[in-house]
LUMLUM-405043 format. One record per atom (N, C-alpha, C): residue in one letter; x, y, z. Coordinates in pm, whole numbers, plus 50000, padded with zeros to 5 digits. Example, Ala and Ser with C-alpha at 12.3 -4.5 7.8 and 13.67 -1.06 7.14 Angstrom:
<recs>
a513194943150780;a512304955050780;a513204967050780;s512854977550708;s513674989450714;s512905000350787;
</recs>
This chain:
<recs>
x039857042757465;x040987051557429;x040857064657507;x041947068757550;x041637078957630;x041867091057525;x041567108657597;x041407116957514;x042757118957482;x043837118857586;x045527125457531;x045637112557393;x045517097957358;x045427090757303;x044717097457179;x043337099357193;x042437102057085;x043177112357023;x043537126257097;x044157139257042;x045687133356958;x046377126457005;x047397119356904;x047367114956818;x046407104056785;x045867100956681;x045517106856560;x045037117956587;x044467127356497;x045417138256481;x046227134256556;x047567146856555;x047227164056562;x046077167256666;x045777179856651;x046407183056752;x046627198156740;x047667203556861;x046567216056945;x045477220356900;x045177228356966;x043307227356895;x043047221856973;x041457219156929;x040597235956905;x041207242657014;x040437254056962;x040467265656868;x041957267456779;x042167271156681;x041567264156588;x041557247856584;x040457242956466;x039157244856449;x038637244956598;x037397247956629;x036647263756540;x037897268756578;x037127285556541;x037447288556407;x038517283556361;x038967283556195;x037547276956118;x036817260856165;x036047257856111;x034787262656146;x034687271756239;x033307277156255;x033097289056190;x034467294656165;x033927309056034;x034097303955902;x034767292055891;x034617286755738;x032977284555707;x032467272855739;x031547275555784;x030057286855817;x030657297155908;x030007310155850;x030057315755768;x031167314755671;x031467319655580;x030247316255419;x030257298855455;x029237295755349;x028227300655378;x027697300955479;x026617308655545;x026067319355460;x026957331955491;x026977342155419;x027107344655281;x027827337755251;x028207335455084;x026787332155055;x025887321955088;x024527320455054;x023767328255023;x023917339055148;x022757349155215;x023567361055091;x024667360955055;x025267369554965;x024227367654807;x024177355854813;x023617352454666;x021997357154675;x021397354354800;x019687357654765;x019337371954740;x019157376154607;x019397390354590;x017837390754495;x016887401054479;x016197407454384;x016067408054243;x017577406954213;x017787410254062;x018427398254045;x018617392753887;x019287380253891;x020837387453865;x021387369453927;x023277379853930;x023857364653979;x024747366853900;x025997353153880;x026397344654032;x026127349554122;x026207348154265;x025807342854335;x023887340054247;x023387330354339;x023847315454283;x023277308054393;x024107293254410;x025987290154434;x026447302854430;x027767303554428;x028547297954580;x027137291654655;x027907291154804;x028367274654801;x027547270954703;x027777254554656;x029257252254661;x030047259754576;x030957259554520;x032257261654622;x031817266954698;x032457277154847;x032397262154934;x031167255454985;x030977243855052;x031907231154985;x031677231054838;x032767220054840;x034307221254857;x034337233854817;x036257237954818;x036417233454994;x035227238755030;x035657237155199;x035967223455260;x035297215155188;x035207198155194;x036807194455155;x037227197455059;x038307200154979;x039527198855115;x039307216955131;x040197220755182;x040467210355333;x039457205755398;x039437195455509;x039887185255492;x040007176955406;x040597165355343;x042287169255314;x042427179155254;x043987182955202;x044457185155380;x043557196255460;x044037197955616;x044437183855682;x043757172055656;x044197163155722;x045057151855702;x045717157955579;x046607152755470;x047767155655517;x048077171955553;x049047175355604;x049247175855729;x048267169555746;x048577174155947;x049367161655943;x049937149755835;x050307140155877;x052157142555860;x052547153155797;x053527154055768;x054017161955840;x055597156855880;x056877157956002;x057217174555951;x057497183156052;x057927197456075;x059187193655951;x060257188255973;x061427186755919;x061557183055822;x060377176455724;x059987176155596;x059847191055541;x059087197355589;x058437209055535;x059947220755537;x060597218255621;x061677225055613;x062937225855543;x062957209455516;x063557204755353;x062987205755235;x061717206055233;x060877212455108;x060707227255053;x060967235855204;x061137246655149;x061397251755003;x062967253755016;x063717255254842;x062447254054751;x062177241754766;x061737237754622;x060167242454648;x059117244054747;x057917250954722;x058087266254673;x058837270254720;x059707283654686;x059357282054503;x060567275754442;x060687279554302;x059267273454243;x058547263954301;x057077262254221;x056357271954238;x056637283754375;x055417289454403;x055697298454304;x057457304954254;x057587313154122;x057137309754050;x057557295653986;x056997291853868;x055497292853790;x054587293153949;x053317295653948;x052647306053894;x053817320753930;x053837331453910;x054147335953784;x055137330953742;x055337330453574;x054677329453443;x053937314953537;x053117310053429;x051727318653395;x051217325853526;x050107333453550;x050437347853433;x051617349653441;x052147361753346;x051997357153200;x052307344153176;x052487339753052;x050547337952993;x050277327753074;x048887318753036;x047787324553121;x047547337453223;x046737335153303;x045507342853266;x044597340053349;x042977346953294;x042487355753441;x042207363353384;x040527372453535;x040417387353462;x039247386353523;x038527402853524;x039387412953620;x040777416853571;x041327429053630;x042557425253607;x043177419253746;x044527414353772;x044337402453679;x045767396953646;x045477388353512;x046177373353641;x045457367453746;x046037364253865;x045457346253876;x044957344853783;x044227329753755;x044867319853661;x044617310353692;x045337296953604;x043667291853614;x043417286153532;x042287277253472;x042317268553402;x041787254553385;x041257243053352;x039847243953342;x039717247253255;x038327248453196;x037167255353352;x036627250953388;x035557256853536;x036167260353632;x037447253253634;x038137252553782;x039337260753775;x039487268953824;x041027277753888;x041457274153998;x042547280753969;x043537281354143;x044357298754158;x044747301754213;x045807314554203;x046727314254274;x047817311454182;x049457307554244;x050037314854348;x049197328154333;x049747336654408;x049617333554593;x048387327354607;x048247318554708;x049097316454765;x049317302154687;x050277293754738;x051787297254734;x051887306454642;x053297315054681;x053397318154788;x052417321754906;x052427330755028;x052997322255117;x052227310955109;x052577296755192;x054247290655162;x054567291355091;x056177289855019;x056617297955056;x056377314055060;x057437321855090;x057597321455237;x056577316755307;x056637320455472;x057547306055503;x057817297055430;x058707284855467;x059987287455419;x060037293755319;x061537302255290;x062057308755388;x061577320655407;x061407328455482;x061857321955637;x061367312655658;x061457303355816;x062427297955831;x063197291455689;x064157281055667;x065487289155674;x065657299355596;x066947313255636;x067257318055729;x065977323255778;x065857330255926;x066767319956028;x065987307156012;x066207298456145;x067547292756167;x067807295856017;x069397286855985;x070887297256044;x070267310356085;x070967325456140;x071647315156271;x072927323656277;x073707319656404;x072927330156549;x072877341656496;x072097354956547;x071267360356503;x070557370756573;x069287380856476;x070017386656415;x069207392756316;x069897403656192;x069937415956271;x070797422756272;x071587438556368;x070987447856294;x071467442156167;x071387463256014;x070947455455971;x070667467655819;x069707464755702;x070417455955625;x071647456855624;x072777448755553;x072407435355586;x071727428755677;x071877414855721;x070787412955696;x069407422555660;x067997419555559;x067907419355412;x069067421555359;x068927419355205;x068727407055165;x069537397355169;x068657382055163;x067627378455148;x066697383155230;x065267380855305;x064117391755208;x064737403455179;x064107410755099;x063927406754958;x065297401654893;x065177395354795;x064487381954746;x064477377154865;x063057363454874;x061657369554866;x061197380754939;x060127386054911;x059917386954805;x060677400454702;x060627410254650;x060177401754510;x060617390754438;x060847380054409;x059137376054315;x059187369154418;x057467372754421;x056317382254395;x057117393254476;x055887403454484;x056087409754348;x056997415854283;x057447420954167;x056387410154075;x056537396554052;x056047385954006;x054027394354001;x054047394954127;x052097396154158;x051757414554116;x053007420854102;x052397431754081;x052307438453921;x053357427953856;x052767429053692;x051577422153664;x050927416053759;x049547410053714;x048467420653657;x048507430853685;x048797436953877;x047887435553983;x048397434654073;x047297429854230;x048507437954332;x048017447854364;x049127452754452;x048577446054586;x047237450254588;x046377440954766;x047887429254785;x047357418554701;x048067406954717;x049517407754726;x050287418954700;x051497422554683;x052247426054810;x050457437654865;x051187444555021;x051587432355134;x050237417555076;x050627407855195;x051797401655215;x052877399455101;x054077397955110;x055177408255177;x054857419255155;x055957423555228;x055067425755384;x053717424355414;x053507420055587;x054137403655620;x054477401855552;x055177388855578;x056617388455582;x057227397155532;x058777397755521;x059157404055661;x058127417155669;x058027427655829;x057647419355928;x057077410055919;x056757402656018;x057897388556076;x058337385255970;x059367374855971;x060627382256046;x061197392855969;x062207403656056;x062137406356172;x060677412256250;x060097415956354;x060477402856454;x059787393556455;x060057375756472;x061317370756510;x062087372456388;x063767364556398;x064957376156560;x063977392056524;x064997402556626;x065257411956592;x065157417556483;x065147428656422;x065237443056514;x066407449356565;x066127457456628;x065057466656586;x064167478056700;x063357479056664;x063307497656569;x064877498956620;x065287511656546;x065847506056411;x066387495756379;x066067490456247;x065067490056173;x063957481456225;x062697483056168;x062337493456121;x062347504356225;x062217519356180;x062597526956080;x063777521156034;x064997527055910;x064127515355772;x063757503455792;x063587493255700;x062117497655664;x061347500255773;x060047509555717;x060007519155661;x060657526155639;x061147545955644;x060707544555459;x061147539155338;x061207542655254;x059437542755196;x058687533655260;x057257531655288;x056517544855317;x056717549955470;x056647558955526;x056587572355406;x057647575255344;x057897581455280;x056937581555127;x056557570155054;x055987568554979;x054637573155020;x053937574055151;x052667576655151;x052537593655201;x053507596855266;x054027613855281;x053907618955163;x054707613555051;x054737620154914;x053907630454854;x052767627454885;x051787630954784;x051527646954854;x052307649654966;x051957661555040;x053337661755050;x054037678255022;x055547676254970;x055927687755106;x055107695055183;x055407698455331;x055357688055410;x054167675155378;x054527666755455;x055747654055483;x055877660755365;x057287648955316;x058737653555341;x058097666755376;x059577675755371;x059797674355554;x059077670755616;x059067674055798;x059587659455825;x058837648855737;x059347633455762;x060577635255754;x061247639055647;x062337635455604;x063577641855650;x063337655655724;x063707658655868;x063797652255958;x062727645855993;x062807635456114;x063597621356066;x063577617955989;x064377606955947;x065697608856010;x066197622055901;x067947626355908;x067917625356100;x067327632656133;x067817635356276;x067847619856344;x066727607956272;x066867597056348;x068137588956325;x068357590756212;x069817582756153;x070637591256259;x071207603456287;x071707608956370;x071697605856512;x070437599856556;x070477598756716;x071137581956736;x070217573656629;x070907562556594;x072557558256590;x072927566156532;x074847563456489;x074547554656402;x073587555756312;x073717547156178;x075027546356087;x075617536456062;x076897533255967;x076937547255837;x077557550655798;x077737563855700;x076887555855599;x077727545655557;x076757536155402;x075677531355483;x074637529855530;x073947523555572;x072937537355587;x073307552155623;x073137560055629;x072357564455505;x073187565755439;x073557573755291;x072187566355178;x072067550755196;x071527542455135;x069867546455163;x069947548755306;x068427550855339;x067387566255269;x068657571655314;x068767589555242;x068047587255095;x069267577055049;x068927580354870;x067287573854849;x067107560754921;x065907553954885;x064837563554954;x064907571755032;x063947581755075;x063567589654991;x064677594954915;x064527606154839;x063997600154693;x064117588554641;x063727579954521;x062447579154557;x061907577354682;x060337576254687;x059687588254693;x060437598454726;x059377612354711;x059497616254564;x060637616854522;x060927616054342;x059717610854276;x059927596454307;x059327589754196;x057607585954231;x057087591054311;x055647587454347;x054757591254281;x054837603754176;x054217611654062;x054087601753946;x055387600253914;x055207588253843;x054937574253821;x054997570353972;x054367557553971;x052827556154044;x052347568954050;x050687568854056;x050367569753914;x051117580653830;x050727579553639;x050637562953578;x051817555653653;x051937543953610;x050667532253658;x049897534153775;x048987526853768;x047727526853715;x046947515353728;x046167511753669;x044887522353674;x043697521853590;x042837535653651;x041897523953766;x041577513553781;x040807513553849;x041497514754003;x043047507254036;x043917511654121;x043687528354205;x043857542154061;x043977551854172;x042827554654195;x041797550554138;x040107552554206;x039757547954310;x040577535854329;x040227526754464;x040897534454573;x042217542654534;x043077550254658;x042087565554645;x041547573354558;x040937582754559;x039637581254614;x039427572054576;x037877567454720;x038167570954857;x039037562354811;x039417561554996;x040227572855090;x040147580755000;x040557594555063;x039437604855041;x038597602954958;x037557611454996;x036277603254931;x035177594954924;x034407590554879;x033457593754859;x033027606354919;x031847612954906;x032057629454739;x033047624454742;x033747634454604;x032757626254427;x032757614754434;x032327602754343;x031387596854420;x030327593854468;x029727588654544;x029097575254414;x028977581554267;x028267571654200;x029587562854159;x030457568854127;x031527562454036;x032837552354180;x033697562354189;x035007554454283;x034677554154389;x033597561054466;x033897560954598;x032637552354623;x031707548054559;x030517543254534;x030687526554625;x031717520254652;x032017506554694;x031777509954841;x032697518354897;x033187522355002;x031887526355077;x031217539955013;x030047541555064;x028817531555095;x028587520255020;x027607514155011;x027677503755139;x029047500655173;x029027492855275;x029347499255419;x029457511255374;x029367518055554;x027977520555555;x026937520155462;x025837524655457;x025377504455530;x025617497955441;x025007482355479;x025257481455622;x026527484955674;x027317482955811;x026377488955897;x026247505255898;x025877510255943;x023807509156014;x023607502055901;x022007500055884;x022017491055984;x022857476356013;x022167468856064;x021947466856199;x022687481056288;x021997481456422;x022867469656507;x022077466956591;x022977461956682;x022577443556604;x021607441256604;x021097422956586;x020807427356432;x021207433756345;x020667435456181;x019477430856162;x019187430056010;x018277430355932;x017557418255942;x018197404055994;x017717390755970;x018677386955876;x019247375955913;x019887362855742;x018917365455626;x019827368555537;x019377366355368;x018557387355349;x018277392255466;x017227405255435;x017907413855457;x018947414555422;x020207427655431;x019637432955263;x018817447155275;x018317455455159;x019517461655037;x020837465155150;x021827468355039;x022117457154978;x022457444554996;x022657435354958;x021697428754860;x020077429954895;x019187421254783;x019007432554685;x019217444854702;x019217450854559;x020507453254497;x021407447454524;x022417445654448;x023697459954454;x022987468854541;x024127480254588;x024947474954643;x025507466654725;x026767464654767;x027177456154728;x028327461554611;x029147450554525;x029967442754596;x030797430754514;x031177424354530;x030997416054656;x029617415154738;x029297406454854;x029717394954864;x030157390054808;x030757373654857;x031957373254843;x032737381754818;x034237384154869;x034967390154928;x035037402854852;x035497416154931;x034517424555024;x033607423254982;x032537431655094;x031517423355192;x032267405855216;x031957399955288;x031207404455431;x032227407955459;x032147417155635;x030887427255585;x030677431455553;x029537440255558;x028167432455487;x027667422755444;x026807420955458;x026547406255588;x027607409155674;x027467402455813;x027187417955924;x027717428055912;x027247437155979;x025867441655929;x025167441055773;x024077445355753;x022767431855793;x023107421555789;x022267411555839;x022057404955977;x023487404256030;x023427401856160;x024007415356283;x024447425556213;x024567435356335;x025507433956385;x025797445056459;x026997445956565;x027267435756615;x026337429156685;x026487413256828;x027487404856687;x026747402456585;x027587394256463;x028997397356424;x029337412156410;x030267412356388;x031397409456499;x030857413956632;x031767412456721;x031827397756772;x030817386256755;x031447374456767;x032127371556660;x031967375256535;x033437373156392;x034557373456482;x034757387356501;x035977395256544;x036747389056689;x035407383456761;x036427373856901;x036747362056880;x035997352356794;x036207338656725;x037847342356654;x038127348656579;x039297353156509;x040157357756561;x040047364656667;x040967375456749;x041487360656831;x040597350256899;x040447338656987;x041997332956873;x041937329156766;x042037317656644;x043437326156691;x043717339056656;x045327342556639;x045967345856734;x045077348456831;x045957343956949;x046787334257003;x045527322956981;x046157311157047;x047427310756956;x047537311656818;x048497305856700;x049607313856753;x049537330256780;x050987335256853;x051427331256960;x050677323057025;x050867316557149;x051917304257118;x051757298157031;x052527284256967;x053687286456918;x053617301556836;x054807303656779;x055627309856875;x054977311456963;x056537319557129;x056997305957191;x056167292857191;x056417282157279;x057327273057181;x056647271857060;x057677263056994;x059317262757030;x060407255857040;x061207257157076;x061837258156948;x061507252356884;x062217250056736;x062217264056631;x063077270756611;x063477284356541;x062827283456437;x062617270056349;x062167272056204;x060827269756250;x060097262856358;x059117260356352;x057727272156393;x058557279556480;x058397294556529;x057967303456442;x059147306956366;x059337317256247;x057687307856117;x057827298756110;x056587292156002;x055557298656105;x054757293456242;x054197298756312;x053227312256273;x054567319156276;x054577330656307;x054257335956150;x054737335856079;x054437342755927;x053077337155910;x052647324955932;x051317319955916;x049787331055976;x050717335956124;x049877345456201;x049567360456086;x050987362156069;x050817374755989;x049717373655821;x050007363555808;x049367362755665;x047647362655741;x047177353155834;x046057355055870;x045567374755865;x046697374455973;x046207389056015;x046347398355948;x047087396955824;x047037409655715;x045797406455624;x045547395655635;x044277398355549;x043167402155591;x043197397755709;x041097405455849;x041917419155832;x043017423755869;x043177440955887;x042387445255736;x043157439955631;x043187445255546;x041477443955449;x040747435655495;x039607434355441;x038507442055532;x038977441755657;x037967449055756;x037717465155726;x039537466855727;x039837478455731;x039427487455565;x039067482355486;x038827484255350;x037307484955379;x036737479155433;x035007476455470;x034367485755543;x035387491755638;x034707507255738;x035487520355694;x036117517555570;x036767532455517;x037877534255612;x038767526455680;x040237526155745;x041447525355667;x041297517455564;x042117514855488;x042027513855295;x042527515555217;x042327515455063;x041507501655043;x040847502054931;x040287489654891;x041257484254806;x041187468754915;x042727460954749;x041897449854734;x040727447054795;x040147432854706;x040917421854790;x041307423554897;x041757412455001;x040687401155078;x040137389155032;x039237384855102;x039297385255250;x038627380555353;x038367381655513;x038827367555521;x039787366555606;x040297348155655;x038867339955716;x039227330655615;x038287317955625;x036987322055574;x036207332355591;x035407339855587;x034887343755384;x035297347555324;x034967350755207;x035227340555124;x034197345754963;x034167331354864;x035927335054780;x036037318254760;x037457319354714;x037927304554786;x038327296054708;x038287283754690;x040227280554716;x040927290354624;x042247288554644;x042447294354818;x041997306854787;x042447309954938;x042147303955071;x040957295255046;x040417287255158;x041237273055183;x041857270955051;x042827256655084;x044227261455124;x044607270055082;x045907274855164;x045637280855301;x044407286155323;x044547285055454;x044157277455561;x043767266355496;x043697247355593;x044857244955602;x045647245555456;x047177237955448;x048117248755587;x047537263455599;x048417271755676;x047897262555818;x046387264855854;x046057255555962;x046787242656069;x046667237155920;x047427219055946;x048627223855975;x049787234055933;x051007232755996;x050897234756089;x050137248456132;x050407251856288;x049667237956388;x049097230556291;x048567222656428;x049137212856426;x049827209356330;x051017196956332;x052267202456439;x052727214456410;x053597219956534;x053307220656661;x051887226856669;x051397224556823;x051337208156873;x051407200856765;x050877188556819;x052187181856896;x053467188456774;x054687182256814;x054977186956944;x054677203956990;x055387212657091;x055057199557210;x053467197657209;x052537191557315;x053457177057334;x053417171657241;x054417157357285;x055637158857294;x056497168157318;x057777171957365;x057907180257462;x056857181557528;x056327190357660;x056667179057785;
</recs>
């Protein structure tokens, strides 16, 4: 059998996106291991067991779907859509965890709908978009699309999990961005964002919001289209007082860390610090596997999920982190590469939201790990323990490589 033969068979479209997806899964148990060998006893060790079989799991379900036709998945849409709500519902009604209330359970075993919502919404999301005669011009022609988000996210943020919340709307920005979205649109569709994080500094909010008016002005933005942006600008500097009162306390500790951490060093900012301290220790080749010191005495919390990445910078060092970071950087490349070649609009736009969901979660876990960004408890792709998130992102895998596989035999 020859190899173009063999590669058909197996229906893979791009051997080296699988390649590098399964070599940080993989590292991932690795670490999850080296996460558990700690000094003190703690719920964690043996926990990589658990990580290794989901991964077994998740490979079996990957090659499940690599068998199913693009044009299935695009008629399924709709309906993964209202299960992935339903998922969401039920998590409100029946669900269990330590914080966000974001788990469904069967006695040992969970899942978190919210997951697989992500994976549903990016096929929604693909199936609207693609079905457009044209790109969307104004904001007027993104309401649709927002309301598919919003949907959801509203759904994940009474849990509350805002982390998991922000990745939906990098998925809505990204889908828009994708379909054509002019890019002085974008600008106006970001603006009320923009504004929410100005807030908290009311000179600084006052110069944005100057610059706004004058941009709607250089623009020739529609009067209503105008007027709309104005008011939702001004609703977010309004209301940001009150919707920091409204969150959770461990929420504004996690944003008050992260604006100054050395203020709390024992209490909020105490996460943040401990892993620029682990990061920082391990030099260029670290400490050795398993002998990362922040890690075996139990200072750097949550190591086998959220503070993954740092006990790979405290054990293996710089050289470690930066082959993470090219293996991954390698993985989403190639995948934006598929989603520009695909010819097929819906198959593109899936592609492509698949990229973003990867890549909002390494920004957002990295960037939480070197004090860049707030801590939201976002695991590292492929990379951290978490059993749901590791099978949705095989099932994300298998599409893109069922698409590449199709692009390749229609080449």
């Amino acid at each position: 059998m020859t190899a173009a033969r063999r590669e058909s068979s197996l229906g893979m479209g791009d051997w080296l996106i699988f390649g590098g997806a399964v070599a940080l899964a993989l590292f991932g148990v690795a670490m999850i291991y080296s996460a558990g060998e700690l000094d003190v006893p703690s719920s964690v060790t043996g926990i990589w067991q658990k990580q290794a079989v989901w991964l077994v799991i998740s490979l079996v379900v990957f090659f499940a779907v690599l068998r199913v036709d693009v044009r299935w998945l695009e008629w399924v849409a709709p309906l993964a859509y209202v299960l992935g709500i339903f998922g969401l519902v039920v998590v409100l009604v029946a669900g269990a965890g330590d914080g966000p209330r974001s788990w469904i359970r069967f006695g040992s075993v969970g899942f978190q709908p919210s997951e697989f919502a992500k994976i549903a919404t990016i096929l929604m999301l693909a199936r609207l978009l693609s079905g457009r005669k044209s790109s969307p011009q104004h904001l007027w022609d993104t309401l649709p699309y927002v309301g598919v988000v919003l949907l959801p996210m509203a759904l994940i943020v009474l849990q509350p999990d805002l982390g998991t919340a922000s990745v939906f709307m990098a998925l809505l920005v990204a889908a828009l961005f994708w379909a054509g979205l002019p890019a002085s649109q974008m600008v106006l569709f970001l603006s009320p964002f923009l504004s929410l994080a100005f807030a908290f500094s009311t000179p600084l909010w006052g110069v944005w919001f100057l610059l706004l008016v004058g941009f709607l002005y250089w623009t020739r933005a529609f009067l209503g289209e105008s007027l709309a942006i104005i008011a939702v600008n001004l609703a977010m500097g309004v209301l940001v007082r009150p919707a920091w009162g409204s969150l959770a306390t461990y929420q504004r500790q996690r944003i008050l860390a992260f604006l100054q951490p050395e203020a709390d060093p024992q209490g909020a900012g105490w996460h943040l610090m401990q892993s620029q301290v682990a990061i920082g220790s391990g030099g260029w080749l670290g400490k050795g596997f398993t002998l990362g010191t922040q890690k075996r005495l139990a200072f750097l919390p949550e190591q086998h999920t959220d503070f993954i990445f740092a006990v790979v910078g405290e054990e293996i060092g710089f050289v470690g982190i930066l082959l993470v970071l090219i293996v991954l950087s390698v993985v989403l490349w190639r995948v934006v590469r598929i989603a520009e070649r695909a010819p097929d609009p819906f198959a593109s736009m899936v592609v492509f939201g698949i990229f973003a969901f990867w890549f909002a979660h390494a920004v957002a876990n990295i960037g939480m790990t070197v004090g860049l960004l707030p801590i939201t408890g976002l695991p590292l792709t492929f990379l951290s323990y978490g059993g749901s998130f590791l099978l949705v992102s095989f099932i994300s895998l298998a599409i893109v490589q069922r698409i590449a596989s199709e692009l390749k035999r229609g080449a």
